[in-house]
MARROKOL-502328 format. One record per residue: residue number from 1; residue in three letters; x, y, z of N, C-alpha, C in turn. Coordinates in steps of 0.001 Angstrom, whole numbers. Layout:
N
NODE   resi   resn      n_c1      n_c2      n_c3     ca_c1     ca_c2     ca_c3      c_c1      c_c2      c_c3
NODE    NUM    ala         X         Y         Z         X         Y         Z         X         Y         Z
...
//
This chain:
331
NODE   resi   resn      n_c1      n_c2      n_c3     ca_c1     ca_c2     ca_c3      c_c1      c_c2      c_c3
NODE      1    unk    145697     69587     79433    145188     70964     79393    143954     71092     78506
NODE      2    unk    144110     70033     77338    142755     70185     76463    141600     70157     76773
NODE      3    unk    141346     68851     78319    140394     68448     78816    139886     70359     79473
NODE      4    unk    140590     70806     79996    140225     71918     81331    139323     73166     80231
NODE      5    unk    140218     73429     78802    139594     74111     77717    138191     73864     77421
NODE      6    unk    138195     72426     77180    136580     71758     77053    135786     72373     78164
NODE      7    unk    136834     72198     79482    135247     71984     81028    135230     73624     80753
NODE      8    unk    135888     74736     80799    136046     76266     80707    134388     76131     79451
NODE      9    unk    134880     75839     78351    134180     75788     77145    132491     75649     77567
NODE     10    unk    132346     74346     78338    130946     73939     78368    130499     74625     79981
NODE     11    unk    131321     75159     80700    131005     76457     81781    130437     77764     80633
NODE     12    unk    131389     78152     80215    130936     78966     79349    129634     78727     79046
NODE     13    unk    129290     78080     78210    128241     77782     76748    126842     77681     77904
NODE     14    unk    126886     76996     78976    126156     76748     80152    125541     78488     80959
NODE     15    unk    126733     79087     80906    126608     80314     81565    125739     81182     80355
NODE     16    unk    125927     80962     79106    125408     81511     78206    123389     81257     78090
NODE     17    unk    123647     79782     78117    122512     78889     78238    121710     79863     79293
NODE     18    unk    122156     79370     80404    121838     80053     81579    120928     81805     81683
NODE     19    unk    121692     82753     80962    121832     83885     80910    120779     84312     79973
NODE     20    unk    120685     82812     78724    119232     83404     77788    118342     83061     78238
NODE     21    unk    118122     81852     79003    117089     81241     79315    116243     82859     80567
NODE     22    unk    117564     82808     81338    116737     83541     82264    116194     85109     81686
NODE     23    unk    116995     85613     80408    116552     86953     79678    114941     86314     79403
NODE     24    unk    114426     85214     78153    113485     84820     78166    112461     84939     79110
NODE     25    unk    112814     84004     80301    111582     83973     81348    112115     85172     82082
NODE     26    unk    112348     85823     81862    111840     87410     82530    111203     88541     81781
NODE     27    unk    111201     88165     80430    110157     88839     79687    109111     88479     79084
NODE     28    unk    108918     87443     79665    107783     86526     79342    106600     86715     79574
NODE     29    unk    105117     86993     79128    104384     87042     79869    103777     86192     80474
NODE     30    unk    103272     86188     81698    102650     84957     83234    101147     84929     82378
NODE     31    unk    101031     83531     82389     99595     83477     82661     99235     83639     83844
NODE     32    unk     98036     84233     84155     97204     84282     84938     96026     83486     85351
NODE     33    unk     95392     83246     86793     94273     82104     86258     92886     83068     86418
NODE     34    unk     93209     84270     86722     92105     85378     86093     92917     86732     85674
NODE     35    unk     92393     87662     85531     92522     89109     85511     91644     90006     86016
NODE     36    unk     92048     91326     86428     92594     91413     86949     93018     90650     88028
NODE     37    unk     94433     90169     88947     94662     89299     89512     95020     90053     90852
NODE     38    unk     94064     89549     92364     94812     90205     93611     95135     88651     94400
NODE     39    unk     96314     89601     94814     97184     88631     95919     98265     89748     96883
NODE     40    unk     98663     89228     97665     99021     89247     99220    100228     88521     99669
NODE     41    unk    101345     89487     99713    102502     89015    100234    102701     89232    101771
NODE     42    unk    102698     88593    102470    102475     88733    103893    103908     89273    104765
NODE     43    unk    103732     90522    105642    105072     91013    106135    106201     90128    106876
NODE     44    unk    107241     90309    106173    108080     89410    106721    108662     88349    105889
NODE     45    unk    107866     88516    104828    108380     87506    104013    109492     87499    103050
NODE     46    unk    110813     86401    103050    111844     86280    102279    111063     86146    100997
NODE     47    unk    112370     86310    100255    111833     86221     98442    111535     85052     98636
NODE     48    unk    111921     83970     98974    111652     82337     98363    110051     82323     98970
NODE     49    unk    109752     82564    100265    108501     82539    100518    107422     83552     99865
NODE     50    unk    107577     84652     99453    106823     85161     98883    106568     84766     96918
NODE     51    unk    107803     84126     96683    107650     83336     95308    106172     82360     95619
NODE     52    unk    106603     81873     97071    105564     80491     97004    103937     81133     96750
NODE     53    unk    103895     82196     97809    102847     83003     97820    102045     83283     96780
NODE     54    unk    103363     83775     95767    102508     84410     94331    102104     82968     93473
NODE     55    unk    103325     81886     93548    102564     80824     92977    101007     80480     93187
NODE     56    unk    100831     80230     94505     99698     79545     94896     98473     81047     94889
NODE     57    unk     98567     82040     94678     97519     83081     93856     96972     82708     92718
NODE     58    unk     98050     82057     91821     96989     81915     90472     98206     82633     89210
NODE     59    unk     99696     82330     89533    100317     82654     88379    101409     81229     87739
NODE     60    unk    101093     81684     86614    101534     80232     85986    103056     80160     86257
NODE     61    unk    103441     79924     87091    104989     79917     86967    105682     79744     88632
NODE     62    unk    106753     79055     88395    107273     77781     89447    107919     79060     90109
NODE     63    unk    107451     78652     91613    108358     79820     92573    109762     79393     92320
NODE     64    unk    110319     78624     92495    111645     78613     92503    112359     79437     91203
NODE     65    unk    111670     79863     90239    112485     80432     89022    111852     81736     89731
NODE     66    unk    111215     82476     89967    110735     83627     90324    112340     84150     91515
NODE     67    unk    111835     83036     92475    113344     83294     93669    114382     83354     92602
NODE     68    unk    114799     82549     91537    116235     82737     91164    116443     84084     90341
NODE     69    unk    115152     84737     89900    115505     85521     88977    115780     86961     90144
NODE     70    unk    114856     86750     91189    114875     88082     92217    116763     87823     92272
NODE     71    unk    117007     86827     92932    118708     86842     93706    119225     86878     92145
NODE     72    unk    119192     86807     91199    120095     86700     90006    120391     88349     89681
NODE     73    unk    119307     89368     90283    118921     90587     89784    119008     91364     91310
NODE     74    unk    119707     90594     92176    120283     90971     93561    118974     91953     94238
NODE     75    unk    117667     91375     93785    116507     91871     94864    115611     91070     95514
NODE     76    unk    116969     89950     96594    116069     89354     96858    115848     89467     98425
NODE     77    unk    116322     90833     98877    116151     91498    100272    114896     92474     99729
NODE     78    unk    114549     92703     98820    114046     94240     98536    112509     94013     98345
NODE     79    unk    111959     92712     98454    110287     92443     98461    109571     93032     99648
NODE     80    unk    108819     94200     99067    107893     94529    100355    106248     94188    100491
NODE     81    unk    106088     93897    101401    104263     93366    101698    103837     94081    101371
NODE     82    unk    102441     93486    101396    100866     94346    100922    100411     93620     99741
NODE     83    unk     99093     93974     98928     98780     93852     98719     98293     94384     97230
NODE     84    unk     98634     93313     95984     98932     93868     94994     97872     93670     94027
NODE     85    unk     97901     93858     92726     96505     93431     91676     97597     93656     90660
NODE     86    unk     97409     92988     89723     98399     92657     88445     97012     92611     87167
NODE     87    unk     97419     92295     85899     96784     91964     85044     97683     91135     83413
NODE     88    unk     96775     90300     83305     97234     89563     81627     98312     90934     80704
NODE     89    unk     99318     89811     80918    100418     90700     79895    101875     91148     80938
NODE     90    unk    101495     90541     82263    102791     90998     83418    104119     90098     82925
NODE     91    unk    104968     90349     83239    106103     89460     82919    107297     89586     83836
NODE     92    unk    107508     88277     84462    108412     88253     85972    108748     89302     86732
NODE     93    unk    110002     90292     85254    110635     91207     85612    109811     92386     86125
NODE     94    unk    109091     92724     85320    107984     93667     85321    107068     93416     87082
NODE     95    unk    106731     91911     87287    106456     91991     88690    107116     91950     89375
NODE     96    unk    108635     91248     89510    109294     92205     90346    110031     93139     90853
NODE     97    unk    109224     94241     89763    110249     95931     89721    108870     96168     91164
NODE     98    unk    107431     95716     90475    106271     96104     91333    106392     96029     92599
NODE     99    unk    107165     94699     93260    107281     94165     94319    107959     94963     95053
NODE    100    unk    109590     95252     94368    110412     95845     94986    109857     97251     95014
NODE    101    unk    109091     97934     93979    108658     99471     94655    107701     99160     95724
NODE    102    unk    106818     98487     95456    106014     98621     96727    104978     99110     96370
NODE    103    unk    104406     98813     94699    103383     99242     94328    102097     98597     94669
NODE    104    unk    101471     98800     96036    100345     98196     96345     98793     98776     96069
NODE    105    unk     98143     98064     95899     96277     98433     95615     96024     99134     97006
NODE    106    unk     95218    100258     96927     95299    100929     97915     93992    100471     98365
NODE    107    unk     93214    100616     99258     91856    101209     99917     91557    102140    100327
NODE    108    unk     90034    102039    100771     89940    103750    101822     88481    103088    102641
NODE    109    unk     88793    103918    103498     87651    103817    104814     87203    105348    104878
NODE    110    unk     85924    105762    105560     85492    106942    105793     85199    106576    107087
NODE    111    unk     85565    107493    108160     84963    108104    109251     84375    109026    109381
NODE    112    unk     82804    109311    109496     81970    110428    109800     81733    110944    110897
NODE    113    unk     81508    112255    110422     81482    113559    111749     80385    112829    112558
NODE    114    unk     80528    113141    113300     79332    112920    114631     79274    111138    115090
NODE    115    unk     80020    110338    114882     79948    109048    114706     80649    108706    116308
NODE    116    unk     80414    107716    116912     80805    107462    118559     81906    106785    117739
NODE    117    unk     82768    106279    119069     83937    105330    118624     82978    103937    118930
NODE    118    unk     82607    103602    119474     81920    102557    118975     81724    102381    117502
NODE    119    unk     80958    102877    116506     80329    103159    115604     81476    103419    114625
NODE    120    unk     82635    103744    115008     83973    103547    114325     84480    102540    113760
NODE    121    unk     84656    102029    115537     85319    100714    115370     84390     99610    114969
NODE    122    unk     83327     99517    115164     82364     98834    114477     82709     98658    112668
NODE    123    unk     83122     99905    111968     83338    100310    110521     84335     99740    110264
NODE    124    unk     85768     99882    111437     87135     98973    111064     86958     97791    111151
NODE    125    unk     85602     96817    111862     85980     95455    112189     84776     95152    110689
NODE    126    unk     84343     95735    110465     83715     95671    109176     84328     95598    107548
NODE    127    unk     85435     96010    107872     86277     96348    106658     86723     95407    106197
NODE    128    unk     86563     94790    104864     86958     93223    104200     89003     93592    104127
NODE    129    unk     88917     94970    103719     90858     94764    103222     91431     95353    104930
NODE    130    unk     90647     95713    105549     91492     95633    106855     92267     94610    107665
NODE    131    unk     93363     94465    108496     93669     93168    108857     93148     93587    110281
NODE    132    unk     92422     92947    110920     92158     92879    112246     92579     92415    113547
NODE    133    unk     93439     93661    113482     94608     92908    114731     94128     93281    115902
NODE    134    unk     92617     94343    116554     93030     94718    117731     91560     93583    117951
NODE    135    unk     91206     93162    116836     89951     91851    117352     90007     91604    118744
NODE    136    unk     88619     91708    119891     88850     90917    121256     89031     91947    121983
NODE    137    unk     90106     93290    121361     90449     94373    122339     89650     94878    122726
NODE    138    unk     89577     95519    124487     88928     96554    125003     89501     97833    124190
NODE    139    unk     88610     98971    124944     89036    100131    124550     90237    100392    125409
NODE    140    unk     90395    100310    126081     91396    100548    127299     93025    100057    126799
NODE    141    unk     92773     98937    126332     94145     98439    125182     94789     98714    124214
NODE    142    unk     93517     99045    123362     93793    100048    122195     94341    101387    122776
NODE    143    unk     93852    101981    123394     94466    103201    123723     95805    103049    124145
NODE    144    unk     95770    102297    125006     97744    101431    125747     97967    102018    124788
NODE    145    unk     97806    100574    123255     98666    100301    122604     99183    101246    121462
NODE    146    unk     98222    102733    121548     98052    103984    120757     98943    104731    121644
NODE    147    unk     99112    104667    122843    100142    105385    124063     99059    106870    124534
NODE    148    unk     97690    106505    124576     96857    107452    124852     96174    107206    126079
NODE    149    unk     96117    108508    126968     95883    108536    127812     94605    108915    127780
NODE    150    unk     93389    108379    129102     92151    108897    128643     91314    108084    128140
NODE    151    unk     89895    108274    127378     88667    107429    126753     88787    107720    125698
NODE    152    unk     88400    106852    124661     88625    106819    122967     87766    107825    122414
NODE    153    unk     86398    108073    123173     85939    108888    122705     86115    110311    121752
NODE    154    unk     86267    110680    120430     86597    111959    120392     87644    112363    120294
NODE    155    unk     88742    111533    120189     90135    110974    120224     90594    111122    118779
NODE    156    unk     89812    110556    118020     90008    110143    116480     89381    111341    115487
NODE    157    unk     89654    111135    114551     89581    112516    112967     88743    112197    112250
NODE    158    unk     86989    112674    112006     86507    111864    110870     86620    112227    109457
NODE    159    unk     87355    111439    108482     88258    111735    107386     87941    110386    106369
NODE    160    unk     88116    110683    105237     88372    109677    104454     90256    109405    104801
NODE    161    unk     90364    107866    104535     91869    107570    104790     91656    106276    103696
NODE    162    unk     92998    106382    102936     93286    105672    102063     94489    104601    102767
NODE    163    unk     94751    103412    102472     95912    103056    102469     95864    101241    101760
NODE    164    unk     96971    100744    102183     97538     99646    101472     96563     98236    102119
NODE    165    unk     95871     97745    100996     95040     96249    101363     95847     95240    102821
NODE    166    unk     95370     95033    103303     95925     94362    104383     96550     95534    105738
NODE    167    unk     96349     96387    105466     96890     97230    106770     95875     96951    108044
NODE    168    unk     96978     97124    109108     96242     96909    110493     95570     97985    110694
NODE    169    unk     94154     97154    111781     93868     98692    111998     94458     99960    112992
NODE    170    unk     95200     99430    113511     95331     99919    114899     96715    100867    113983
NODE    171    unk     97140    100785    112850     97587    101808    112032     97161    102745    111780
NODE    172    unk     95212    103019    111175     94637    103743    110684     94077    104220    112047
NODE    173    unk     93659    103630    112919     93903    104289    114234     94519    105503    114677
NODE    174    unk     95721    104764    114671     97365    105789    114791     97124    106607    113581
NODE    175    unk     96980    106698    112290     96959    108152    111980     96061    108808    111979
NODE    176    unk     94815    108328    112527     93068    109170    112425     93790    109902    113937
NODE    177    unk     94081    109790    114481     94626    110009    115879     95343    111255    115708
NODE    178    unk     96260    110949    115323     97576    112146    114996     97183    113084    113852
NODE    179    unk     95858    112910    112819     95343    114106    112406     94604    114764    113454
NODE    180    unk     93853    114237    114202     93326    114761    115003     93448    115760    115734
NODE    181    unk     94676    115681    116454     95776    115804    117595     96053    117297    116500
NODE    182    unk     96993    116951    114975     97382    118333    114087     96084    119025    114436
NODE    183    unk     94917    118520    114069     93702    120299    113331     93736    120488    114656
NODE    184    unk     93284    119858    116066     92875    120288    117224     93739    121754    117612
NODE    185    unk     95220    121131    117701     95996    121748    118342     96383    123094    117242
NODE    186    unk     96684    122752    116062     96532    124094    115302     95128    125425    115589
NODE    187    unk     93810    124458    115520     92541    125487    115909     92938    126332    116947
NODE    188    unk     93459    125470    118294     94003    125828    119554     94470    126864    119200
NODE    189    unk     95965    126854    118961     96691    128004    118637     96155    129223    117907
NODE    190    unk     95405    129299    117307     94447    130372    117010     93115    130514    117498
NODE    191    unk     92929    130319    118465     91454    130764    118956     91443    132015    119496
NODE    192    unk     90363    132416    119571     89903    133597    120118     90199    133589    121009
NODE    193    unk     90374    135204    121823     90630    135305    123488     89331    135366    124394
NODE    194    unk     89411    134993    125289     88555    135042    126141     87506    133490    126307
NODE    195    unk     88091    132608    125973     87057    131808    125565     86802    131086    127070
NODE    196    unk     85830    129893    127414     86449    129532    128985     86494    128340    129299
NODE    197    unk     87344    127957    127956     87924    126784    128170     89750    126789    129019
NODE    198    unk     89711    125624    129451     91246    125292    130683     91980    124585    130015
NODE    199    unk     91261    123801    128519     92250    123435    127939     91795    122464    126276
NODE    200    unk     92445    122114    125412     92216    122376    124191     91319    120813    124237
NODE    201    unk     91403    120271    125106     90530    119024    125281     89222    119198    125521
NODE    202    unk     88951    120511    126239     87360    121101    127055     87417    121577    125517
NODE    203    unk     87860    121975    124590     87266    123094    123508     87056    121634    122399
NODE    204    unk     87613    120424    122511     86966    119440    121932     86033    118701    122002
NODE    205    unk     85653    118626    123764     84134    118508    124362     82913    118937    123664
NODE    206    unk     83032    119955    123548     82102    121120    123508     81997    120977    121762
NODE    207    unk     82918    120844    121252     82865    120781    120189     82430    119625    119359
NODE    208    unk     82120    118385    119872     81579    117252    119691     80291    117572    119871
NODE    209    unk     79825    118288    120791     78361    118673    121196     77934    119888    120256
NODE    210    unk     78297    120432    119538     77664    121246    119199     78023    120069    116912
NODE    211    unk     78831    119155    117228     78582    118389    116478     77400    118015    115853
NODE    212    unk     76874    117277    117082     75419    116802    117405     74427    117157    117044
NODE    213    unk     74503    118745    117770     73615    119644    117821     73177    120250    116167
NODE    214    unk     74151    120966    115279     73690    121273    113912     73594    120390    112912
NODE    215    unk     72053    120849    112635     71743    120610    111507     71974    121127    110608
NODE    216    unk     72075    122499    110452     72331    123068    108751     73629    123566    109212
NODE    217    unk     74401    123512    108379     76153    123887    108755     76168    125661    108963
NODE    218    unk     75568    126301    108415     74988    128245    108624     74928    128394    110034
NODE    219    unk     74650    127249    111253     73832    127756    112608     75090    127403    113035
NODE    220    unk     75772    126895    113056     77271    126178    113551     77875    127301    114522
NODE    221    unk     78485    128084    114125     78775    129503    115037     78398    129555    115863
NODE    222    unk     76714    129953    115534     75784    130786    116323     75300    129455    117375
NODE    223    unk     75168    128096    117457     75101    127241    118150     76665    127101    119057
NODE    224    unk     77340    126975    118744     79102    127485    119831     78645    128639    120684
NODE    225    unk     78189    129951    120057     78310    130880    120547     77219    130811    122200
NODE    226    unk     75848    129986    121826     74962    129632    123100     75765    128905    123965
NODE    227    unk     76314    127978    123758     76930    127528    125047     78211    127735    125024
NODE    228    unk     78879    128332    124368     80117    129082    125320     79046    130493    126367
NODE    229    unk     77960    131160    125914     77747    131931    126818     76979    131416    127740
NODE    230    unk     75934    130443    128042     75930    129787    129136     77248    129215    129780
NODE    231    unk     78453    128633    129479     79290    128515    130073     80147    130010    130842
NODE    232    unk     80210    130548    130093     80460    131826    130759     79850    132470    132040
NODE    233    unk     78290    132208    131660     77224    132666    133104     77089    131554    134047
NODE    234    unk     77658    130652    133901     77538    129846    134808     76291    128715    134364
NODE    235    unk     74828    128412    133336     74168    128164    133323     74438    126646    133188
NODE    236    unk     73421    125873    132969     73519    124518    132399     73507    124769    131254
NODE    237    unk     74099    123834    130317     74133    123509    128896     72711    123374    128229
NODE    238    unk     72543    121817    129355     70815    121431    128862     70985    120930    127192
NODE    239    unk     71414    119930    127445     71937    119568    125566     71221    118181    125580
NODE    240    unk     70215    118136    124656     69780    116418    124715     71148    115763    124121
NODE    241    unk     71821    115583    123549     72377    114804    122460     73442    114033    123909
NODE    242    unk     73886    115026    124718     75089    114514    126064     74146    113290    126773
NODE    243    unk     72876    114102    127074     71729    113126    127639     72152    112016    127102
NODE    244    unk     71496    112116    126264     71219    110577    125098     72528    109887    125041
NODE    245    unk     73697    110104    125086     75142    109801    125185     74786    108665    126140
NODE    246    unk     74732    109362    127514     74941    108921    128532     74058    107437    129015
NODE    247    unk     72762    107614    128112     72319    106707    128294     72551    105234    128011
NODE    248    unk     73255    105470    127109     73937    104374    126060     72660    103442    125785
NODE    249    unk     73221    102515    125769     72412    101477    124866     70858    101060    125399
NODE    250    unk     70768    101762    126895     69310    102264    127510     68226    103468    126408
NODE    251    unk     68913    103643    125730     68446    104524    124758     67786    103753    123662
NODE    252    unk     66231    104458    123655     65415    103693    122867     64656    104047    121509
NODE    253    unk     65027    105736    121578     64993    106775    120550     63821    107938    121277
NODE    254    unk     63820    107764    122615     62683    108386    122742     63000    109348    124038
NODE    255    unk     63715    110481    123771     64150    111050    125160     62890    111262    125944
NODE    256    unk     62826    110656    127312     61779    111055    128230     62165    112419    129564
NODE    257    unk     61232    112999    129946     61602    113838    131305     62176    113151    132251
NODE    258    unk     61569    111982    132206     62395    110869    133551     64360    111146    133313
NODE    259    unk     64382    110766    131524     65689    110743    131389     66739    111940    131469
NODE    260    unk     65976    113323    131641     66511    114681    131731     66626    115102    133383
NODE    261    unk     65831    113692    134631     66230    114225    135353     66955    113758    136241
NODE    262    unk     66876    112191    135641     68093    111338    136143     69867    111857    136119
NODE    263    unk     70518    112234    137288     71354    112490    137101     72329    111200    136467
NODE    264    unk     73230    112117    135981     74824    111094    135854     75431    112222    134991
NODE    265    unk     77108    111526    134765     78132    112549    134338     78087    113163    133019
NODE    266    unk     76758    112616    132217     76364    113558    131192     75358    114092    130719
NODE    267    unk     74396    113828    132130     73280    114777    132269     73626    116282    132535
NODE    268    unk     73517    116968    131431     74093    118572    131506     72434    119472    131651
NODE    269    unk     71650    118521    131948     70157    119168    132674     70525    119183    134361
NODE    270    unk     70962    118387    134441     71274    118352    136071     72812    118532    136631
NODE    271    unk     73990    118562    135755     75138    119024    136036     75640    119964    135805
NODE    272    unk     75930    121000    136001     76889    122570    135064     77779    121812    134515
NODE    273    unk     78590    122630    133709     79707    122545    133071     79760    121530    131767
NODE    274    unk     80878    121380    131197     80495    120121    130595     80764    119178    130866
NODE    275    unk     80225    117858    129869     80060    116553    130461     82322    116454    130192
NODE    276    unk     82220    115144    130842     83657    114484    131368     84376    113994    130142
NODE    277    unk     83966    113595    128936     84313    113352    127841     83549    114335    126268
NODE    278    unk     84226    113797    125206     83433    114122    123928     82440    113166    123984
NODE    279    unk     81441    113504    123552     80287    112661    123069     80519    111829    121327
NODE    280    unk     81735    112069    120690     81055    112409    119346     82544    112431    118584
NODE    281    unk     82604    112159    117712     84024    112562    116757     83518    114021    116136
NODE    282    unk     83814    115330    116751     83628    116480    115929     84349    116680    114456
NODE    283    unk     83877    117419    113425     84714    117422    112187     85508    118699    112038
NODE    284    unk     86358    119506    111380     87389    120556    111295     85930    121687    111879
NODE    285    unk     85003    121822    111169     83854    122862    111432     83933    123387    112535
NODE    286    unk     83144    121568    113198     82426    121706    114748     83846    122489    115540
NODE    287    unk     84951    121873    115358     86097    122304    116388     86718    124103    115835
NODE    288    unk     86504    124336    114572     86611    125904    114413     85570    126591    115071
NODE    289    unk     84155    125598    114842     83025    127083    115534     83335    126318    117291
NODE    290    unk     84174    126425    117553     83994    126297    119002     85370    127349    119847
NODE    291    unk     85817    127561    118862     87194    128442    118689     87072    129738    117811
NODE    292    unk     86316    129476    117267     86064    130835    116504     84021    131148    116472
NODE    293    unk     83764    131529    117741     82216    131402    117666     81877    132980    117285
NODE    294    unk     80377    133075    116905     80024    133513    116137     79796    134709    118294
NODE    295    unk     79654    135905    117663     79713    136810    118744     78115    137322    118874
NODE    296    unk     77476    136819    119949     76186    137084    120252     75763    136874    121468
NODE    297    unk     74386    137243    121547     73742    137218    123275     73054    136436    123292
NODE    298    unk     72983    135217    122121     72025    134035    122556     72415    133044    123913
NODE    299    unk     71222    132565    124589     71645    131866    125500     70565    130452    124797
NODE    300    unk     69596    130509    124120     69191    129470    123687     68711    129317    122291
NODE    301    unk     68476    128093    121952     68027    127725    120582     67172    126352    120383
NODE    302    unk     66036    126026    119366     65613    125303    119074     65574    125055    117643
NODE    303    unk     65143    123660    117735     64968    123428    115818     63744    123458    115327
NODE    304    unk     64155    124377    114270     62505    124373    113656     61732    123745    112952
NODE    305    unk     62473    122116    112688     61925    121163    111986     61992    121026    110499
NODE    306    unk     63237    121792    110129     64021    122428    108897     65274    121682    108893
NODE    307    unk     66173    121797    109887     67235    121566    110121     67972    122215    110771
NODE    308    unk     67316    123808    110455     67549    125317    111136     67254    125110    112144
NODE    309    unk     67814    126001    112795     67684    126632    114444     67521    128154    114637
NODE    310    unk     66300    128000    115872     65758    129826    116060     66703    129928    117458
NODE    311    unk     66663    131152    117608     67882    131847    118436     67485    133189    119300
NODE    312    unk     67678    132520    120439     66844    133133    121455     67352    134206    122150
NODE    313    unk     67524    135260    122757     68665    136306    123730     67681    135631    125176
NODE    314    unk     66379    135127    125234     65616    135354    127173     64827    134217    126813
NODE    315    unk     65108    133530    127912     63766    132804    128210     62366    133163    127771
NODE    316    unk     61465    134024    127970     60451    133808    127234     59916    134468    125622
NODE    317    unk     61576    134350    125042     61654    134493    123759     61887    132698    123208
NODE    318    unk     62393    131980    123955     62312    130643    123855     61244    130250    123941
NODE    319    unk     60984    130108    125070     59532    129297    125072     58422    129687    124083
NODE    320    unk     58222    131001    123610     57533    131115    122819     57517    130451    121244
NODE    321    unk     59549    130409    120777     59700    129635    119587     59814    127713    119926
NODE    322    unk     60095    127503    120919     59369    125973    121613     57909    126236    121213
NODE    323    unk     56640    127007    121360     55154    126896    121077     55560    126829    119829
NODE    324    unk     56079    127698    119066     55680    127802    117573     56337    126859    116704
NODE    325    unk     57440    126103    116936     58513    125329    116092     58324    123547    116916
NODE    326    unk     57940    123690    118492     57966    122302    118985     56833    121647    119276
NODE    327    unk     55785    122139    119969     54328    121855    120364     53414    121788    119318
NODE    328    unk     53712    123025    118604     52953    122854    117504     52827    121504    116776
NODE    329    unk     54469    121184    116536     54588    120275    115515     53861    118834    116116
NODE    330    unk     53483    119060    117780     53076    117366    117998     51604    117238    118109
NODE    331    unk     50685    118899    117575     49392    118688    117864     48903    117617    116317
//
């Protein structure tokens, strides 16, 4: 029986051993092989593999004691991805309370008003902390894989968006999308009566175009208000910016008459109504003054080389501010 006292004894003294050692290296502080320190636990990953992970970042200390201390402290289901930044003075425990909250380094991207989805997605495949998963994709895929029906165009929210280093894009996608979808459909629900739009998609059309169209944020209204009332009378729009859309990458910066009389589906010199898509990511503004327009008898407007726009009720109240604001300016 003496012998079993001893083996109990040196279990014990072992379990003790055991129990300081690991109090120690969990309050220990990690060297680092810089500071601040970023690294990247990749989704999906068990504790033992994400130990390896943080090893080979640049922290002084053997994955396998990292794994024993997570399962010793029963969190070794509870490691979530992304992308973290630490600094001189961390100590095991301390990184993995971080791990298990899920305290990741955030980023942010901006999408601007008036910007094509081209010119978007161009910005996401640009992004160093983005992960680029829809790389290669058409537009047509992305949308699939967004469950959107339709052209990307005008689709999306231009917003600052923050989120976690390594996020896909086709995430920030999905929520530029579904803000979108909120302001649209809220504006919707409060718009004015009488307007003559068929549906909250035509009042986002229109609203991309008059995107385009202002320059000083004051004319915004009163630019909605011209072509909702040409839409009302039946007129053409007559909008360079749809023109120039349409031309795409035939576009050389130089709208010509040739190009105002070439038809196609967003020549609004030669088609009524509006063009078949948005031109444009509109911002909360453009889509209020298209829902809430300013109440007047303009049917046209020009820029006066300000940023402003003059505002016409007749044709040869136009043409006259065309002599004084457009011709002028090219003698």
């Amino acid at each position: 029986m003496r012998w079993m006292f001893r083996l109990f004894g040196l279990m014990f003294a072992a379990v003790l051993l055991f129990v300081g050692w690991m109090g120690y290296f969990a309050v220990s502080p990690i060297t680092l092989k810089s500071s601040p320190l970023d690294f990247t636990i990749k989704a999906g990953s068990p504790l033992r593999s994400a130990s390896r992970q943080i090893e080979e970042a640049g922290f002084s200390m053997p994955a396998w004691q990292f794994t024993l201390l997570g399962r010793a402290l029963g969190k070794a289901a509870e490691i979530k991805a992304g992308s973290y930044e630490v600094s001189l003075g961390i100590t095991p425990l301390q990184l993995l309370e971080k791990l298990t909250r899920g305290d990741v380094t955030q980023a942010e991207i901006v999408f601007l008003e008036g910007w094509t989805f081209r010119q978007l997605r161009s910005t996401l495949d640009a992004h160093p902390n983005i992960r680029h998963d829809t790389a290669g994709w058409t537009e047509r895929q992305i949308m699939d894989r967004l469950g959107i029906e339709g052209p990307a165009e005008g689709r999306f929210f231009p917003d600052t968006y923050l989120f976690a280093k390594g996020s896909g894009d086709i995430d920030i996608l999905r929520r530029s999308h579904r803000q979108l979808n909120q302001v649209l459909l809220a504006e919707w629900a409060g718009r004015e009566p009488g307007l003559p739009y068929a549906s909250a998609y035509e009042a986002l059309i229109l609203a991309s175009i008059v995107e385009k169209e202002t320059g000083q944020s004051r004319d915004r209204a009163q630019i909605a208000s011209v072509f909702i009332n040409r839409l009302k009378k039946g007129m053409l729009l007559q909008t360079d910016p749809s023109v120039i859309y349409g031309l795409g990458d035939t576009f050389d910066g130089n709208l010509r008459k040739r190009d105002l009389l070439a038809d196609g589906p967003y020549n609004t010199y030669t088609r009524p109504g509006l063009p078949p898509t948005p031109i444009a990511m509109p911002g909360l503004a453009s889509i209020h003054a298209v829902l809430h327009p300013a109440r007047t008898e303009m049917l046209y407007f020009v820029a006066r080389g300000d940023g402003s726009s003059q505002f016409s009720r007749t044709l040869d109240e136009h043409n006259r501010a065309v002599a004084k604001y457009q011709l002028r300016k090219g003698n």
